[in-house]
Backbone bond lengths (Angstrom), bond angles and torsions (degrees), N, CA, C in turn:
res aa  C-N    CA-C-N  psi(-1)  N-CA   C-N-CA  omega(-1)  CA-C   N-CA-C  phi
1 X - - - 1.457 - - 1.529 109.46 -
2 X 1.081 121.77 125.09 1.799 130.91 173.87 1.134 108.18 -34.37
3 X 1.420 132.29 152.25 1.439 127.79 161.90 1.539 120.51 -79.31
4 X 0.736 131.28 -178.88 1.643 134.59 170.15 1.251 109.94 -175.11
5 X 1.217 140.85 38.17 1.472 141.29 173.89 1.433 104.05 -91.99
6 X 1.092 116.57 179.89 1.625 132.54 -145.43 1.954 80.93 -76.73
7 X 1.361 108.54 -83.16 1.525 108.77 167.59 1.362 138.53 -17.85
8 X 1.371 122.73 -40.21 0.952 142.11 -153.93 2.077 97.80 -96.17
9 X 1.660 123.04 -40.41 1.102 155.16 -149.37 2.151 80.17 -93.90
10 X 1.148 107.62 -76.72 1.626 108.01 172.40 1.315 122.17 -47.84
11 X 1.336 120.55 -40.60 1.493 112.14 -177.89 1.731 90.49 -84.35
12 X 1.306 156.07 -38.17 1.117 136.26 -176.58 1.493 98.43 -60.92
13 X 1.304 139.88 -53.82 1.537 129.25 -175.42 1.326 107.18 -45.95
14 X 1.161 111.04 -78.29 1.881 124.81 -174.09 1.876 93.43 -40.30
15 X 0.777 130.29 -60.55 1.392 126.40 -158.61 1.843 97.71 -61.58
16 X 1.367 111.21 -68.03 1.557 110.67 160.17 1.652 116.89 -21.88
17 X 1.011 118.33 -32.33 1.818 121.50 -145.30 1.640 80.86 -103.90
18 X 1.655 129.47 -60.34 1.011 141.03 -177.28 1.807 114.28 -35.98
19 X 1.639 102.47 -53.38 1.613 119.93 -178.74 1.142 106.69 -57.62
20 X 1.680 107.26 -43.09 2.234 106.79 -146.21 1.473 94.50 -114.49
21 X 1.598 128.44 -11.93 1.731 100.45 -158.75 1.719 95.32 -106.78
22 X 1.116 111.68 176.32 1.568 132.04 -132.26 1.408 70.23 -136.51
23 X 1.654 99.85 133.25 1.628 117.88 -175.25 1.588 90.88 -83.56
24 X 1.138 143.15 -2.76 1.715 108.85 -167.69 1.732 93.28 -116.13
25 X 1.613 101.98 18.35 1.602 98.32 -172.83 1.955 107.93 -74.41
26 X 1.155 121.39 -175.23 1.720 124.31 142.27 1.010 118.31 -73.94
27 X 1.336 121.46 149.09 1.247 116.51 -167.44 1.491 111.89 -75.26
28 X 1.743 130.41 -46.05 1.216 108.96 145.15 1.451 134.47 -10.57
29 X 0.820 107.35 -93.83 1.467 130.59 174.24 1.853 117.75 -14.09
30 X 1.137 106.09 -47.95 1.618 129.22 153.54 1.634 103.81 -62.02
31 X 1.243 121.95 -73.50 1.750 118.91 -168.19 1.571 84.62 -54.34
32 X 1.177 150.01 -63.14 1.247 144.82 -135.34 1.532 96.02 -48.68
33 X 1.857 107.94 -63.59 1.446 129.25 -167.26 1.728 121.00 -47.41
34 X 1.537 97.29 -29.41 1.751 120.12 -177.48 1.538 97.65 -82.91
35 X 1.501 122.92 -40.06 1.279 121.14 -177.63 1.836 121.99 -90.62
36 X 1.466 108.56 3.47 0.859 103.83 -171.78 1.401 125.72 58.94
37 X 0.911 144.25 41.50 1.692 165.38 -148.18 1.730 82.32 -120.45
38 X 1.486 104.75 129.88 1.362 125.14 142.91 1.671 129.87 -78.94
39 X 1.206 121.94 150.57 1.297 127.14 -165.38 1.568 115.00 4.32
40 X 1.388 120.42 68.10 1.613 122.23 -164.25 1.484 106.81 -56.87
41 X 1.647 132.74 -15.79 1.018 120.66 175.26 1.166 131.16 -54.11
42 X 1.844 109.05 -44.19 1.484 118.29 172.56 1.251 99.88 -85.99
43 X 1.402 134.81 14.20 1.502 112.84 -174.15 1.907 102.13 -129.42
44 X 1.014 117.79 35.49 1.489 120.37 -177.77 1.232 116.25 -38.36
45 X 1.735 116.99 -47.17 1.382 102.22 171.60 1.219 146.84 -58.82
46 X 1.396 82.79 -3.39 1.831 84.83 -177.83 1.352 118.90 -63.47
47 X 1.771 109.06 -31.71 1.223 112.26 175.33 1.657 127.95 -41.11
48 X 1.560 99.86 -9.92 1.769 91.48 -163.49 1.109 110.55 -58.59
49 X 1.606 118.64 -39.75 1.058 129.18 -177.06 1.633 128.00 -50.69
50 X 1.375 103.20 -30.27 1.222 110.99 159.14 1.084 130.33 -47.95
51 X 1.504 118.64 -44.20 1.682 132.76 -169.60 1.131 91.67 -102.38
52 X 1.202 156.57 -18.37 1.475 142.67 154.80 1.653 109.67 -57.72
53 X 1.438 125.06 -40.32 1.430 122.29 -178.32 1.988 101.95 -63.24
54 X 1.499 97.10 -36.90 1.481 89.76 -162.15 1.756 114.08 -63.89
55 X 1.452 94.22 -40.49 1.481 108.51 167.12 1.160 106.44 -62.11
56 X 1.089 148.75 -40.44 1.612 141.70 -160.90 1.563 113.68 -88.64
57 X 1.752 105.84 -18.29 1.746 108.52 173.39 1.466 100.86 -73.56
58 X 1.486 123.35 -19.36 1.718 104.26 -153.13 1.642 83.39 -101.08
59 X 1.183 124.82 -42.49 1.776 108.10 173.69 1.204 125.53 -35.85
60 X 1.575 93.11 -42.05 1.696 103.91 -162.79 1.780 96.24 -71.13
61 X 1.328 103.13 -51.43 1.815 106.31 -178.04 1.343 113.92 -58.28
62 X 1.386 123.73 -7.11 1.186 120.70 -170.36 1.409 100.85 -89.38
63 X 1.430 117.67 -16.88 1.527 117.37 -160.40 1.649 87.08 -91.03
64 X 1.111 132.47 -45.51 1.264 115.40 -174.37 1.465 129.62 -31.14
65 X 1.638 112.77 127.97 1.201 128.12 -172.22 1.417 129.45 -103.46
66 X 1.114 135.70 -2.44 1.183 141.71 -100.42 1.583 103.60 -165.77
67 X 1.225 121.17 -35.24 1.625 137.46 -153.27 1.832 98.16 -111.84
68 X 1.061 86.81 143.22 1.805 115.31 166.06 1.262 112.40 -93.04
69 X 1.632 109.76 100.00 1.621 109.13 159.57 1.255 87.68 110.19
70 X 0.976 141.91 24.38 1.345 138.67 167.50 1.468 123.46 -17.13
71 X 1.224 94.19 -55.37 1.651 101.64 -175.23 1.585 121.03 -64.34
72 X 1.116 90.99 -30.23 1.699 88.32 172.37 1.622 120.35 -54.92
73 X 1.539 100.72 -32.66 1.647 104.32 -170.81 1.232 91.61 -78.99
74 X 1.409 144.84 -40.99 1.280 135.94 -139.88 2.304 86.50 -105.07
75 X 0.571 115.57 -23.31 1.755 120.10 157.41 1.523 111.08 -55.73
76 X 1.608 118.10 -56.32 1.027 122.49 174.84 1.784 127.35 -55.85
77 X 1.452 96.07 -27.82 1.410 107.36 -173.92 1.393 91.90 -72.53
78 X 1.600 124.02 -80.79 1.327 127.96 177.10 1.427 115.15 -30.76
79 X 1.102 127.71 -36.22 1.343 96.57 169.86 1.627 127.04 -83.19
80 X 1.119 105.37 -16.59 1.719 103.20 157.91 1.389 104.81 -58.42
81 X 1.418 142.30 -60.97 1.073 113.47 -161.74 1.384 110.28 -91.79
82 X 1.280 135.77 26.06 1.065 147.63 158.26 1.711 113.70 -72.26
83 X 1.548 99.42 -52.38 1.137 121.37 -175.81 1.913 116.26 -46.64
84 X 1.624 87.04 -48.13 1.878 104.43 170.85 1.589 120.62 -72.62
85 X 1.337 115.76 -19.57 1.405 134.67 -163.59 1.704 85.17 -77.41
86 X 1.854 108.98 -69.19 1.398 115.92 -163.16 0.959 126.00 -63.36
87 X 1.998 123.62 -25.16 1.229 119.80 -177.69 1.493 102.71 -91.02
88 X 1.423 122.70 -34.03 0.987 145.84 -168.41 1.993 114.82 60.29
89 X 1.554 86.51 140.11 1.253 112.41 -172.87 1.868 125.07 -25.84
90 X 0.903 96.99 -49.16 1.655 119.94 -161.49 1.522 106.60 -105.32
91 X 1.377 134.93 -14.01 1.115 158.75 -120.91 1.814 123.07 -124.84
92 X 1.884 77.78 -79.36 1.504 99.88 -168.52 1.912 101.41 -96.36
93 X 1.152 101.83 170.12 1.606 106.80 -179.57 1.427 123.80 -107.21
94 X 1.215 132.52 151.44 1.591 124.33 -132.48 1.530 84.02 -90.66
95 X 0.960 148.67 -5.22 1.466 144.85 -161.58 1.896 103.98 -76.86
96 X 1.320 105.03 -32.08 1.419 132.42 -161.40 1.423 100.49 -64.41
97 X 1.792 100.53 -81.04 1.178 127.54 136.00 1.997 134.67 9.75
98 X 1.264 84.57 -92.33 1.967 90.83 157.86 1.513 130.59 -46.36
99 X 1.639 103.50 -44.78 1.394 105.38 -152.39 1.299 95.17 -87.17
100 X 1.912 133.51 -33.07 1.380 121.61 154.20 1.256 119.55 -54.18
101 X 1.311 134.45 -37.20 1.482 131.98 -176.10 1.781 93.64 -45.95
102 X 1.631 119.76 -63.00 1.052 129.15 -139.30 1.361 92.06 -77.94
103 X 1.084 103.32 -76.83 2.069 111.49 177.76 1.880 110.43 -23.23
104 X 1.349 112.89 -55.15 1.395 100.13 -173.24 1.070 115.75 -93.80
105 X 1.936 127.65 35.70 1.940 131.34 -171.66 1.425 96.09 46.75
106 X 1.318 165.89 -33.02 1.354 142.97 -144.17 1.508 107.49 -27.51
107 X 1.437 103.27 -61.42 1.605 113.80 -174.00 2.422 101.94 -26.84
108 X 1.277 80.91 -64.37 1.578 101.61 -178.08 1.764 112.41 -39.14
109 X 1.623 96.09 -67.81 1.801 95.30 159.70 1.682 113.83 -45.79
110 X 0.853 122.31 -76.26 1.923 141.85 -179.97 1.458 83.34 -13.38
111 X 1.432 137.22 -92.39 1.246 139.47 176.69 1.561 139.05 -28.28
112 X 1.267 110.50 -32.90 1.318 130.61 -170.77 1.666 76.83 -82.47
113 X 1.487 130.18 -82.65 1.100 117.06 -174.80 1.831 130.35 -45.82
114 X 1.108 105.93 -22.02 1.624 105.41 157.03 1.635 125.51 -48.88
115 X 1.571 97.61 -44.05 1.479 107.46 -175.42 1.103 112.25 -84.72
116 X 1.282 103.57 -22.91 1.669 94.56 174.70 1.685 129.34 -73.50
117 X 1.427 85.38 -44.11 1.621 115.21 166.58 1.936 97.38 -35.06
118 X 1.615 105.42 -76.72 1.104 111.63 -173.08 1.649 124.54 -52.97
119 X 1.771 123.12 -42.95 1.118 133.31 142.21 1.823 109.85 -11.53
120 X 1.260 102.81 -77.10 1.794 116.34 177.77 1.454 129.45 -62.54
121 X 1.580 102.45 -17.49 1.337 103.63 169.18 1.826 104.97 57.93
122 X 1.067 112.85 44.50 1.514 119.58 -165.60 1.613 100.22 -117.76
123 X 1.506 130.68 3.41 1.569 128.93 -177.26 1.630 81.97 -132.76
124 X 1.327 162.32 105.04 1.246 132.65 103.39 1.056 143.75 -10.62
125 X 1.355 137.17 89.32 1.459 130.73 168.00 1.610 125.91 -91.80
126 X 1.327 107.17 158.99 1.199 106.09 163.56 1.723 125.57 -93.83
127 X 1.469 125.93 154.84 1.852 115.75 -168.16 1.398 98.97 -95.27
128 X 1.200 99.99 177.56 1.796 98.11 173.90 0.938 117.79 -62.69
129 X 1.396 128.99 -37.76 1.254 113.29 -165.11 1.669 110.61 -65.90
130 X 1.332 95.86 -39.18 2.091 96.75 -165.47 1.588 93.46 -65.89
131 X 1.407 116.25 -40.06 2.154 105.29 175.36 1.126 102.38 -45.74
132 X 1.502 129.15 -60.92 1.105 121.65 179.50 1.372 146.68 -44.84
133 X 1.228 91.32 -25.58 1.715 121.79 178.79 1.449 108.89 -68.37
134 X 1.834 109.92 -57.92 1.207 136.87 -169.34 1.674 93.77 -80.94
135 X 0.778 158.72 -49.13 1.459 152.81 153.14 1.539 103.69 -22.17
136 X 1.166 130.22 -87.66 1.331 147.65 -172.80 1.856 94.64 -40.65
137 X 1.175 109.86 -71.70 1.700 104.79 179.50 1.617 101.77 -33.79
138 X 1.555 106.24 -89.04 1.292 97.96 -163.86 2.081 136.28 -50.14
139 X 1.735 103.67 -17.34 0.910 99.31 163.48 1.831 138.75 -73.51
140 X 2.127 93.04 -19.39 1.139 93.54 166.06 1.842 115.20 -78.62
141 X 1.270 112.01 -17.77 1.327 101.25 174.70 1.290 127.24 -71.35
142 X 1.515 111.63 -24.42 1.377 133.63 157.53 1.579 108.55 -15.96
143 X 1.671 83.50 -86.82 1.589 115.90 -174.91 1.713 103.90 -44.16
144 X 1.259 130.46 -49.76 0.857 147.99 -160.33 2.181 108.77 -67.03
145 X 1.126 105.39 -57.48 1.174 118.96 156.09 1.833 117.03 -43.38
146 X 1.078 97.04 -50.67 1.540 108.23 -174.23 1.690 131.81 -67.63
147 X 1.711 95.71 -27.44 1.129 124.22 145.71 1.514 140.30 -77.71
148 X 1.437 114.56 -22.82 1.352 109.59 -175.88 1.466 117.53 -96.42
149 X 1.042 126.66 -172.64 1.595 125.54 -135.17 1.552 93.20 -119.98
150 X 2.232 139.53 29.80 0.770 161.12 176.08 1.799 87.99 -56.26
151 X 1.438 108.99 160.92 1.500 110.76 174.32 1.497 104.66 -80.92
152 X 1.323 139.64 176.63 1.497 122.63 179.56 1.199 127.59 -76.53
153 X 1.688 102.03 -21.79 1.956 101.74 -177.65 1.722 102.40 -76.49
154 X 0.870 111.60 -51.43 1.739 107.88 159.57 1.081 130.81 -33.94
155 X 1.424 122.66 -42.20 1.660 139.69 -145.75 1.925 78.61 -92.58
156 X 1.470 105.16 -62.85 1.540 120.43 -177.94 1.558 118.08 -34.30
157 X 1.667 107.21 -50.28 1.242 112.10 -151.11 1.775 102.31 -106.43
158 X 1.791 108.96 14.19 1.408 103.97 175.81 1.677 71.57 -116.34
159 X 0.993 160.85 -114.87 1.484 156.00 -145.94 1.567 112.56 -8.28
160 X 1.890 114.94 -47.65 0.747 102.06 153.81 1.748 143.90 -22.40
161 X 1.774 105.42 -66.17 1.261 115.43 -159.37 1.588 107.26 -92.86
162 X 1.658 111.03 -14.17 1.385 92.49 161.26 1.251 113.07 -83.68
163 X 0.917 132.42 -17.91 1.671 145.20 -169.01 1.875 88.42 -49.81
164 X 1.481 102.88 -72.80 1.667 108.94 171.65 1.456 120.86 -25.78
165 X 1.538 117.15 -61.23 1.153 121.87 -140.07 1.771 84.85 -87.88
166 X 1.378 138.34 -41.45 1.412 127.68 166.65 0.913 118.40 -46.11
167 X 1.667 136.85 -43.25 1.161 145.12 176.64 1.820 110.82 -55.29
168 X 1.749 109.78 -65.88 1.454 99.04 161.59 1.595 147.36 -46.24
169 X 1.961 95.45 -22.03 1.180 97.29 171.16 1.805 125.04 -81.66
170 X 2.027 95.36 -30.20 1.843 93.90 -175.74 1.811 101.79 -72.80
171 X 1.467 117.54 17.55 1.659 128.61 -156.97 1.449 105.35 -105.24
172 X 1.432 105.03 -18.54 1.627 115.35 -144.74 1.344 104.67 -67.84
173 X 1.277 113.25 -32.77 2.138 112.35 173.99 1.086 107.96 -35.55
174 X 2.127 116.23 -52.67 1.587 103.42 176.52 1.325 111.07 -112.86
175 X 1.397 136.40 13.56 1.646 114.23 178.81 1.525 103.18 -109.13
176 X 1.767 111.91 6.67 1.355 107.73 -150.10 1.819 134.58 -20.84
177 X 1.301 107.85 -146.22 1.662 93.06 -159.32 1.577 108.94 -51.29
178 X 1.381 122.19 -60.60 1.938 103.39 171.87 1.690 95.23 -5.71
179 X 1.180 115.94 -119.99 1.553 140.50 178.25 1.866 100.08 9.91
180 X 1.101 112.12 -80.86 0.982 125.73 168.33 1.563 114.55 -6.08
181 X 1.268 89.90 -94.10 1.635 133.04 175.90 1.402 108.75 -21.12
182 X 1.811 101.67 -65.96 1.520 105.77 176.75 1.293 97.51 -61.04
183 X 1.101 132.87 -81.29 1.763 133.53 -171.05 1.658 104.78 0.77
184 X 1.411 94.41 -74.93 1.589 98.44 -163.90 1.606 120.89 -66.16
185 X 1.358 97.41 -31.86 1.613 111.25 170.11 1.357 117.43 -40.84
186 X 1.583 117.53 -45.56 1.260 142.39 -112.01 1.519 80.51 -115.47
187 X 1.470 117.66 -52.94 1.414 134.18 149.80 1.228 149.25 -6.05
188 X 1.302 82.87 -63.55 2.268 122.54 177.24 1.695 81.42 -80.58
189 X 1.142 133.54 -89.73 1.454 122.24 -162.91 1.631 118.80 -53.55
190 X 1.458 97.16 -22.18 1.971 85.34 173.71 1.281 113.48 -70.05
191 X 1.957 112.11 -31.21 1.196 105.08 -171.45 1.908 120.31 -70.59
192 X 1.515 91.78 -25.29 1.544 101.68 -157.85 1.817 89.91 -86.50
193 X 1.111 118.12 -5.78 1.584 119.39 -177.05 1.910 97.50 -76.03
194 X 1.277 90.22 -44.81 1.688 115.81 -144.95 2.312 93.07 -76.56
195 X 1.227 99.10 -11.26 1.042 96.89 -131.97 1.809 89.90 -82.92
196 X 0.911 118.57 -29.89 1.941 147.95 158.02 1.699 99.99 -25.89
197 X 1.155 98.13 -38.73 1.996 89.11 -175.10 1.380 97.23 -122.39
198 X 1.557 129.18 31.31 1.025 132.48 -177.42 1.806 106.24 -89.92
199 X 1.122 153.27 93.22 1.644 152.31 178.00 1.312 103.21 -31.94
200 X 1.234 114.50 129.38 1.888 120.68 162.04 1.394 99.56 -39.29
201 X 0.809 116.95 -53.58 2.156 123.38 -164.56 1.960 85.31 -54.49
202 X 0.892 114.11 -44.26 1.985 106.08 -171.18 1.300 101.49 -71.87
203 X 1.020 129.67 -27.01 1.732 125.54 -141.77 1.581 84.05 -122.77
204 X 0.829 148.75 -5.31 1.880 149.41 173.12 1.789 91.62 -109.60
205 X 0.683 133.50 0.90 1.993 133.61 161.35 1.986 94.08 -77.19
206 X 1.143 107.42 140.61 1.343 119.38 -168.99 2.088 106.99 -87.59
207 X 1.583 105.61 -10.69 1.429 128.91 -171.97 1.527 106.45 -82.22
208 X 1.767 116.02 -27.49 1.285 113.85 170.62 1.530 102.75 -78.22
209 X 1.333 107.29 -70.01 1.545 95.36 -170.61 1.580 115.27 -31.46
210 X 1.239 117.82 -64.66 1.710 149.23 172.40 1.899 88.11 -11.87
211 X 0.985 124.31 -50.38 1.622 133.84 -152.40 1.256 94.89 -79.37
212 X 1.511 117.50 -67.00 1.449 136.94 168.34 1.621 138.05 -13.48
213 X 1.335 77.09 -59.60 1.859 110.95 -171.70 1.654 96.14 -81.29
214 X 1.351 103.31 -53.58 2.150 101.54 163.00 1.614 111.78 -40.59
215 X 1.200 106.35 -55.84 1.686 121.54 -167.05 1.787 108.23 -49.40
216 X 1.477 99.05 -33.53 1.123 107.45 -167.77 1.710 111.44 -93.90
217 X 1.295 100.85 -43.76 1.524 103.28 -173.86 1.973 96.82 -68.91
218 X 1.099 124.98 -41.09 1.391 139.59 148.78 1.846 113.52 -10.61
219 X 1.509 116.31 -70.06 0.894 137.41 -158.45 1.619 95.59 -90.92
220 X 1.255 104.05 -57.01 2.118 92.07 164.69 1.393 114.85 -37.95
221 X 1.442 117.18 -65.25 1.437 131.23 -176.38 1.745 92.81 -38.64
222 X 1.082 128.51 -58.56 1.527 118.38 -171.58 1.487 128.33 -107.42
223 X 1.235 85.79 36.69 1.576 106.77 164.12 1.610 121.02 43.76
224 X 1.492 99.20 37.14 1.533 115.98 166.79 1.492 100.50 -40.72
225 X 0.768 136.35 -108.25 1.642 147.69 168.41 1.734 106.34 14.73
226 X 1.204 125.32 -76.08 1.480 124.35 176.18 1.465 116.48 -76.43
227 X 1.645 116.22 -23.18 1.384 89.86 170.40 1.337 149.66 27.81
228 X 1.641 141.41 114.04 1.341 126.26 174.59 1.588 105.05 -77.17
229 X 1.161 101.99 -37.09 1.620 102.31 -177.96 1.687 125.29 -80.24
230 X 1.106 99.27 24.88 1.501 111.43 164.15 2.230 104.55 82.81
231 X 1.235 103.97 18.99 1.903 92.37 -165.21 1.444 84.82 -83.28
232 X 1.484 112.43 161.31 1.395 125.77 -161.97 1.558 95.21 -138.23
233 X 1.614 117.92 132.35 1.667 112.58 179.68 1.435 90.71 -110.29
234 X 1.048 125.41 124.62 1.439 130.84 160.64 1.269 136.37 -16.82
235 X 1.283 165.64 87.96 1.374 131.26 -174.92 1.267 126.33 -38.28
236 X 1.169 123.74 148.64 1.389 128.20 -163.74 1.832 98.50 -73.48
237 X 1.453 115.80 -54.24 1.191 124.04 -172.98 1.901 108.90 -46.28
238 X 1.060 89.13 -39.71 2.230 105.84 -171.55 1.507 103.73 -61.35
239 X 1.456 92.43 -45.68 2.021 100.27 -167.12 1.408 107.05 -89.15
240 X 1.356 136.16 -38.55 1.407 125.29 -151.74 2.015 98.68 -88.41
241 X 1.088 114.12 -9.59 1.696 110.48 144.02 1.469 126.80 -44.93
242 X 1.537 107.28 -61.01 1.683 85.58 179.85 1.320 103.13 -94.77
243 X 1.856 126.16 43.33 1.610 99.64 147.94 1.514 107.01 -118.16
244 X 1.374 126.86 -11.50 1.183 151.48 146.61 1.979 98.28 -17.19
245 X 1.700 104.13 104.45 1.718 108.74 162.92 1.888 95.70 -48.28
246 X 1.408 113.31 144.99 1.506 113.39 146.17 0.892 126.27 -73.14
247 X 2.185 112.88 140.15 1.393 112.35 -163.49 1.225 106.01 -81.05
């Protein structure tokens, strides 16, 4: 089975970037090409995601249990993102960049920690096909929202949050499940926050629940509940009270 863990997602970029980018480029400018990023000039933010993966390989390596010498891999990580910190992103030129990647193996470490990762079963991912799956749901719920006869601050503020959670999912190469995870988490509590000035007439429409019951079967699928990083999914029984019209 392919890998897809946080590690595994970085060393396929860097390795991409290594093959195709042109030493006199920016170093952006190179990650853009590996990430498939459109016109990255107007689109800088996209990069966050980048520095969220880098941070999210050394957590994940940190959890490893299992391995001899640990520290070396998790040294290796830091200095990749050391490497982006010092030349800096926008800045320095990918030539800089590469030729430390190459000179000190990182690439070589980067991998070893993929397998290990995967060995431990310590990153859950989802495959294309189920993104795909989960894409298609939430965009029909999209649509679905957009059409129904919700009042507008409602109609607004659920378009809103799927709007997010599609976005994290076409994202998932670099924010994978972490990213995800929070998204939807983040979700379930906006809704159940939100849900107090919500009108019986909104919450008796079959399109709120409909969102909900996704959010949740969603958040099972990614193991909100056990989490290493502490995210907590509600019980269903605790939360679906305050979205429940009063009888």
């Amino acid at each position: 089975m392919e890998q897809n863990n946080a590690a595994r997602r970085l060393c396929n970029i860097l390795e991409r970037a290594i093959a195709n980018g042109k030493d006199d480029k920016i170093i952006y400018q190179v990650i853009a090409e590996a990430l498939a990023i459109k016109a990255p000039d107007s689109n800088k933010y996209a990069f966050t995601e980048f520095f969220v993966l880098l941070a999210e390989v050394e957590h994940i390596t940190k959890q490893l249990k299992k391995v001899r010498g640990l520290d070396k891999y998790i040294e290796a990580v830091q200095e990749i993102q050391s490497i982006f910190f010092t030349y800096g992103m926008f800045q320095g030129q990918w030539n800089s960049v590469r030729s430390t990647i190459e000179g000190r193996n990182l690439i070589l470490g980067l991998d070893a920690c993929a397998n290990f990762i995967a060995q431990e079963k310590i990153d859950p991912s989802l495959g294309e096909e189920q993104l795909k799956e989960y894409l298609q749901q939430c965009e029909a719920l999209l649509q679905e929202v957009m059409e129904s006869d919700l009042s507008e601050d409602i109609k607004t503020f659920l378009v809103v949050r799927l709007e997010e959670i599609c976005t994290a999912i076409r994202h998932y190469s670099l924010g994978g499940p972490e990213r995800l995870r929070t998204v939807v988490e983040a979700n379930i509590g906006g809704i159940i926050l939100r849900s107090a000035a919500i009108s019986s007439q909104d919450k008796e429409k079959p399109i709120f629940q409909k969102i909900f019951g996704w959010l949740l079967t969603l958040g099972g699928v990614l193991d909100l509940a056990s989490n290493t990083q502490g995210y907590l999914l509600p019980k269903v029984a605790e939360i679906t009270k305050y979205l429940l019209p009063p009888s």
